[in-house]
N, C-alpha and C positions, 0 to 999 in steps of 0.2 A: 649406217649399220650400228645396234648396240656395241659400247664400247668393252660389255660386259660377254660379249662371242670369244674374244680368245681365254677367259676365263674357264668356261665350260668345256674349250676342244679338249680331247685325249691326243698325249704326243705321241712320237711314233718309234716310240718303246714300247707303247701298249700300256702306261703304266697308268692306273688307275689311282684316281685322287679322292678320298674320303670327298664326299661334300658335308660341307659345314655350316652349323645355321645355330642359330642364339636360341638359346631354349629357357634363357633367365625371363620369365615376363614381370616388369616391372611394375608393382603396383604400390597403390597411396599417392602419387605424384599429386602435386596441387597445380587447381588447371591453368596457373600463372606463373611459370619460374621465376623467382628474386632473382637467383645468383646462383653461382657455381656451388655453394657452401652451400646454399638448401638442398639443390639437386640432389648434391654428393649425398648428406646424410640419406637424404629420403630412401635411393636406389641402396645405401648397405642394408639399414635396416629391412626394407624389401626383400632382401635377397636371404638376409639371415632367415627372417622369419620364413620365407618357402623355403630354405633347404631344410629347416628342423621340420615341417610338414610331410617330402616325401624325396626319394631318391633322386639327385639332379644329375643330368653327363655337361658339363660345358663345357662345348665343343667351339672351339675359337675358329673362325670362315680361314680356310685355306691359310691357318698360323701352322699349319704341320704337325699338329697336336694334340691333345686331350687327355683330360683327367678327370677322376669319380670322383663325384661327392656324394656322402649318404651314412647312413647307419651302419655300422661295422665296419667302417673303414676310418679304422684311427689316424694312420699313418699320410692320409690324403684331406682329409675332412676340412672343410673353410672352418667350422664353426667351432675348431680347435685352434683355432691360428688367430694372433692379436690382430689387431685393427691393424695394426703396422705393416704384419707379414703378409695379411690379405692382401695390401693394397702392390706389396713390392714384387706378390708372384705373379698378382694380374698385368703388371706393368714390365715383370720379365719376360714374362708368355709372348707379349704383342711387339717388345722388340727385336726379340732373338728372331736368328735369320729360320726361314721354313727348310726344315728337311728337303737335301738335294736329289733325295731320290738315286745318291751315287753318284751325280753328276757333280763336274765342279769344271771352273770356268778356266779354258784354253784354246790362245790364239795361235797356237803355235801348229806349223803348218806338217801337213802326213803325210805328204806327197815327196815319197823318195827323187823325184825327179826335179822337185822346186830349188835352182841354185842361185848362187849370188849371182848380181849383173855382171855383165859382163865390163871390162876396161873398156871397151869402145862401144858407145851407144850409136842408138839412130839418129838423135841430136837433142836439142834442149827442148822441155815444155815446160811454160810459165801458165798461170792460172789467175785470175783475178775475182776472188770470194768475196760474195757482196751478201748483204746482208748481217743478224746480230750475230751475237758470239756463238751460236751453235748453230746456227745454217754458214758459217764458216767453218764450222768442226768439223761439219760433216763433208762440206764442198772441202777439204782438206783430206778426208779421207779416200775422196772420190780421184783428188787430184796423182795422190801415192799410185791408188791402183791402175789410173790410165798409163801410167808413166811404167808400171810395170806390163801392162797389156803391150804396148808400142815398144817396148826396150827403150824408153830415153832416162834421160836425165833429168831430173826435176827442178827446176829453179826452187825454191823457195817462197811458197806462196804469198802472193800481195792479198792485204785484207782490205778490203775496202771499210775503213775505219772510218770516213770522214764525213760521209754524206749523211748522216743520224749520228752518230755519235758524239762527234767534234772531236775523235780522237787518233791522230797519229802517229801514232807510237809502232804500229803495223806489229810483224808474226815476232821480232825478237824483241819489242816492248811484252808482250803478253806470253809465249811462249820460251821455254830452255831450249834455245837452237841446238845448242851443241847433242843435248840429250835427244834430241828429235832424228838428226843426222847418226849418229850413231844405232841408235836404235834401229833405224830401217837401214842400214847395213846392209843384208843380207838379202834386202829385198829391192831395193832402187838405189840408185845413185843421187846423194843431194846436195847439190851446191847454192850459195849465200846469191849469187850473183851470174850473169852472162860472162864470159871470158873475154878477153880482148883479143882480136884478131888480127889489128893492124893498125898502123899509124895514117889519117888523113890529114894533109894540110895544120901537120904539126901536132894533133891531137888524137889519142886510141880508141879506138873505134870498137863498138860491140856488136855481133852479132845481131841484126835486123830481125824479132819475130814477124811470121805470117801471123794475122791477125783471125782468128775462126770464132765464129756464133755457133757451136754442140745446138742440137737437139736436145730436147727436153726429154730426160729419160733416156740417152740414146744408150745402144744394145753396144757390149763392148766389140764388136762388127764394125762399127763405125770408128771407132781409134784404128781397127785395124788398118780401116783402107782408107777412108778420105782423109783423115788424121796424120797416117803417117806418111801419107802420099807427100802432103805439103811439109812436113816435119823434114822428109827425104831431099825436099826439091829446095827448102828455105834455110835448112838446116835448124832451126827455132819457130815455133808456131807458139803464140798467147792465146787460151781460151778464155774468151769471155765473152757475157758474166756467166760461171760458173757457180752453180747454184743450183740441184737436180740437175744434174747434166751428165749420170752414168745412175742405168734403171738399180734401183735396190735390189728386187730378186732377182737373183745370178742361181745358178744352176752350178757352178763350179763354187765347191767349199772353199776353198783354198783363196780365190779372190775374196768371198767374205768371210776368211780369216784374217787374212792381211789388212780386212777396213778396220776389224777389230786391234789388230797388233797397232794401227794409229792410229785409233782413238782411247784404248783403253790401258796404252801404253807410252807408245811414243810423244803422244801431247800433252805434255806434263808444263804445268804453267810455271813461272821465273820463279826464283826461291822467294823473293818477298810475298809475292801471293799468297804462296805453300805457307807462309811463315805466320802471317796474318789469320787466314783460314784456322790455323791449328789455335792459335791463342784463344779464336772467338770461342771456338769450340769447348777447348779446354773451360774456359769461365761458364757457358752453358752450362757443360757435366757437373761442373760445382756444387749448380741448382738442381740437379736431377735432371730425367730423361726429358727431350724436346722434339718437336714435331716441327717442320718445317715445309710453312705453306708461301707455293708463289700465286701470291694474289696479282693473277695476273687484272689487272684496271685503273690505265693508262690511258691517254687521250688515242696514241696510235693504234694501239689494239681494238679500242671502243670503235671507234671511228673506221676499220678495215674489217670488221666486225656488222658494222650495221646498226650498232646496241644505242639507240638514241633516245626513245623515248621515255626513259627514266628518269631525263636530268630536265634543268630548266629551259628554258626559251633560248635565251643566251649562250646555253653549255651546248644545247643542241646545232646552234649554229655556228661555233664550233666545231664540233666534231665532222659535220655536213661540211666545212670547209676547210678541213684538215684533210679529209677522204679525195676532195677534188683537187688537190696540190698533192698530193703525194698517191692517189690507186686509181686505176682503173674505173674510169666511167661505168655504175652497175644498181640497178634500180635494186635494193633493201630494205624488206616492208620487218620490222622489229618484233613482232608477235611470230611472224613466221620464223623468222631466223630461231630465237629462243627455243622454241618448240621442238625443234632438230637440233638443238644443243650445241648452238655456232657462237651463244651469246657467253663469258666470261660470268660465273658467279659472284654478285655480290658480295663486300663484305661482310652484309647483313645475312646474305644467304648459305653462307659460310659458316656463320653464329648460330642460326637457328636452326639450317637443318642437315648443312651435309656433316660436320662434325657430332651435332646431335645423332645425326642416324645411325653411324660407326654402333651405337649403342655408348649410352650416358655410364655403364656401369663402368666400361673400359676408358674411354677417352675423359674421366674425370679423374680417375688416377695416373693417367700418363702424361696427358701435354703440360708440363709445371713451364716451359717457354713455346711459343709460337715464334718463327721466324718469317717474317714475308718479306716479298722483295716487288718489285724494283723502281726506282723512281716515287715522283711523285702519283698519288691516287686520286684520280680525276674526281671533281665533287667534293674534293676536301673531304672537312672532319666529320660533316654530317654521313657520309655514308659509313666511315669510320667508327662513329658512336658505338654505333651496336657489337661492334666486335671488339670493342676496349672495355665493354661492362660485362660484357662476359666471360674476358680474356685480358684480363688488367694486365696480364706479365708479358704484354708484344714486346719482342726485341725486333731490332735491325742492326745489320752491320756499323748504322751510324751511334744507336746504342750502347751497343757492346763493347766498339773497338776507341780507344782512344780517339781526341782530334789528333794530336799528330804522331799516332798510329795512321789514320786513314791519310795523311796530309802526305806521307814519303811515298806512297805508291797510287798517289792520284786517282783516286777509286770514283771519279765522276764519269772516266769514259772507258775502257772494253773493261777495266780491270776491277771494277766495283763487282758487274757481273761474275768476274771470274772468282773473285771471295764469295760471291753468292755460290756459287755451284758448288766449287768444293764445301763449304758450310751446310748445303744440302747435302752433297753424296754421304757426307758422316754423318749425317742424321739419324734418329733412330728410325722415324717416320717420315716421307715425303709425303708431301699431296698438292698438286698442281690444282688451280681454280680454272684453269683452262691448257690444253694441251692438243697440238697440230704439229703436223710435218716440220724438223728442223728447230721448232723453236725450243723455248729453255727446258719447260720440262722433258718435250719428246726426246734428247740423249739422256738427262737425268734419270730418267726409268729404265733403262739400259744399260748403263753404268753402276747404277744399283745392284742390278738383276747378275751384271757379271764380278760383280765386286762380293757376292757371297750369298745373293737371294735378298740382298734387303729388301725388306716389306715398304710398299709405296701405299697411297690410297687414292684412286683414281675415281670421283664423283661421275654417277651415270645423270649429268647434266638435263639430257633426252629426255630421262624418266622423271628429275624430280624439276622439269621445268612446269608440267603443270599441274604439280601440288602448289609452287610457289604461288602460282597463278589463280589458282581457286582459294587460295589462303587470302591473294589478296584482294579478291572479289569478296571476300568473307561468306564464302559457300562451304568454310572446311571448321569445325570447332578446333580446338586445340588439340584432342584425345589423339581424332582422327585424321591432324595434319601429321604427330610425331609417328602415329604408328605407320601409315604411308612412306614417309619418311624414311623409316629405318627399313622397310621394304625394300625403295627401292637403293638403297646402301649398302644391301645386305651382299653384295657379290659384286662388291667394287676394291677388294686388297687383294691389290699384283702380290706375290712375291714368290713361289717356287715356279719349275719349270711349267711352262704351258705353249702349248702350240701358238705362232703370230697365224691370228686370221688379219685378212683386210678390213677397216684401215691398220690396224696397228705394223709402225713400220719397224723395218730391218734393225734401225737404231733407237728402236723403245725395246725391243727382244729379239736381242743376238740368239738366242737359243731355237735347234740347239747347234748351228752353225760352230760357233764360238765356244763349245762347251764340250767336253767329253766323258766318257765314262767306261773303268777298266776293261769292264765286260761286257759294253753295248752289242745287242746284236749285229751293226751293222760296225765293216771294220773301219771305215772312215771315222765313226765319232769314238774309236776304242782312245785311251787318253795314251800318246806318245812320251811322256814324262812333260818337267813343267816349261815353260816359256822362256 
């Protein structure tokens, strides 16, 4: 499904969203861009010169906004305003959050009848979250609500940290335990550890969990009864692996409130993380506004992906035997994959057309840093190239942050990520190069959304998989590859309220679950005061 369907639904307010479309047509371009510096001037001049010609509206894609430009409007007019002022309104416009439409983002639960646990549970549930840092976040958030479904107790989730990562450190290396437990409070009971029960043969003995395999997606039905059955009979049950293992669409608000109260709340990472994140940050703003892209292209993602035929003989076999030690036996024909938008955008493709598409007049004035993340980029510097000459100012956390800044919080295994993420959320701009279920970006968009509407930019992959492709066939000139291009870019910025169609999941848009507003018609989403 286009990824560009929940952009279009009406939510169920009824409230109708301007559409929004570039009406600046760029002309004079020369049919080979040097560099950022040619670009730039070409497109102001362009734009000077048509708006002194005839009346222009630029109307920024779902920025929540707009403003006249034209004759008789002194008080508005670009072609009264310095080079300078041009550049810093265009680049306020695109960062400020979109108009909420009245809505503003609350986990806090309306259900008069929702009370603290009680002192005595049904018994203990451990979980064991496998996978990266955010299909842990989310199998975290899945593990709160079972435990509140069942009435238990919630051990303290085990990460499976070890098996990719190399890193041990588990939920109180990377998370503020204490802030975690307290925060759910009022909604579960959370303890560090099993209790001891009794002394064996000299030594204290813990309570024995039953061991359970959940269904994939299972309906909260199933904690009810075979859950809590063995929770009743064992007095501790371990689910695992937990990982989707409670369906996203719930029908009851109040459970996915509570998924929002931990993760948008409760999971707040250790203070050095918090502490690092803000530094990188802080030096960013220094330089002006930054856009922060995860280039997602890694051997594991390439390789569980299908995306092989781009690289050499050697890289390809590789990736072919990275796939068969670690996924699922599954025949991957590469043209097809792409074509359906399964494959990760180059960094070439990155450079040339999804950020070109945004439109060259805006994202020439805004991104002054690029952030990508993570790991090493499969292919090296040659695929690299193209996005350093057009984008000389890339940063990374290894960039930015001191060596031994990054040397006291071991930023090689969950926790480098975890400075990636908060270093996105405060961005001005996000934009995933690939984004699915659980992974980095898909909470990132979510987080954003409920953290004030920040604007993300989600590339329609699907659509500009085969401009890339006839460009490289050389069946496309250049006019006709950018104008395509920004086509199909043209309705790819998340940022104000919008209905989730399928795929986009529960934790790419909490709204409006998570969200309320004084005078909603309906009284579940009216806002109960804050959190």
């Amino acid at each position: 499904m286009n990824r560009t369907a929940p952009l279009k639904a009406r939510n169920a307010e009824n409230e109708h969203f301007e559409e929004k479309s570039w009406s600046i047509k760029m002309k004079g371009l020369t049919r080979r861009q040097t560099g950022p510096g040619v670009v730039f001037l070409l497109c102001v001049v362009s734009m000077v010169s048509h708006m002194r010609q005839e009346k222009l509206k630029f109307t920024f894609m779902n920025l929540g906004s707009s403003f006249e430009v034209g004759h008789g409007n002194e008080h508005n007019s670009l072609t009264h305003l310095t080079y300078q002022e041009t550049t810093q309104l265009v680049a306020d416009r695109l960062r400020s959050s979109t108009p909420s439409l009245g809505w503003r983002s609350s986990a806090a639960s309306r259900n008069p009848e929702w009370s603290p646990p009680p002192e005595r549970t049904n018994g203990y549930l451990l979980v064991r979250c496998n996978g990266g840092l955010n299909q842990q976040r989310g199998a975290i958030c899945n593990a709160v609500l079972a435990a509140r479904i069942m009435n238990a107790t919630l051990v303290l989730p085990a990460l499976d940290t070890n098996s990719f990562w190399h890193d041990k450190s588990g939920f109180s290396g990377i998370y503020d335990v204490r802030h975690f437990i307290t925060s759910l409070a009022n909604d579960v009971k959370v303890v560090t550890t099993l209790p001891l029960v009794g002394v064996v043969y000299k030594q204290h003995r813990r309570i024995k969990p039953f061991q359970l395999r959940p269904p994939r997606n299972a309906l909260p039905n199933w904690y009810e009864t075979v859950a809590l059955a063995k929770m009743k009979e064992h007095g501790a049950i371990l689910l695992s692996p937990f990982s989707h293992r409670l369906a996203e669409e719930l029908d009851n608000l109040d459970y996915q409130r509570l998924r929002c109260r931990v993760n948008y709340h409760a999971l707040r990472f250790r203070e050095d993380v918090m502490s690092l994140s803000s530094k990188i940050v802080a030096r960013l703003r220094a330089e002006g506004q930054f856009l922060a892209i995860h280039l997602r292209f890694e051997m594991d993602m390439l390789a569980f992906a299908g995306c092989t035929d781009i690289f050499t003989v050697a890289e390809q076999a590789m990736l072919v035997k990275y796939r068969m030690e670690n996924f699922a036996e599954k025949t991957l024909h590469y043209t097809d994959r792409r074509l359906i938008g399964k494959c990760p955008l180059t960094p070439e493709e990155v450079s040339l057309g999804a950020l070109r598409g945004v439109t060259i007049f805006v994202y020439m004035y805004m991104y002054m840093y690029i952030f990508f993340f993570k790991g090493d980029i499969f292919g090296g510097e040659r695929f690299m190239d193209p996005l350093r000459k057009f984008f000389p100012r890339l940063k990374t956390r290894k960039t930015v942050a001191t060596a031994d800044e990054l040397n006291r919080i071991s930023t090689e295994g969950l926790l480098g990520p975890a400075v990636d993420y908060m270093v996105c959320l405060l961005s001005d701009i996000f934009m995933p190069t690939f984004e699915g279920p659980s992974n980095f970006a898909n909470n990132l968009l979510g987080h954003r959304l409920y953290n004030g509407f920040h604007k993300s930019i989600i590339p329609d992959r699907r659509a500009l998989a085969p401009i890339f492709m006839k460009m490289e066939e050389g069946s496309l000139d250049q006019g006709e590859f950018k104008e395509r291009v920004k086509a199909a870019m043209r309705t790819t910025l998340v940022a104000g309220p919008h209905t989730r169609v399928e795929p986009e999941s529960f934790y790419t848009n909490p709204w409006p679950e998570c969200f309320c507003k004084p005078h909603a018609a309906r009284k579940s989403y009216q806002c109960p005061g804050p959190i």
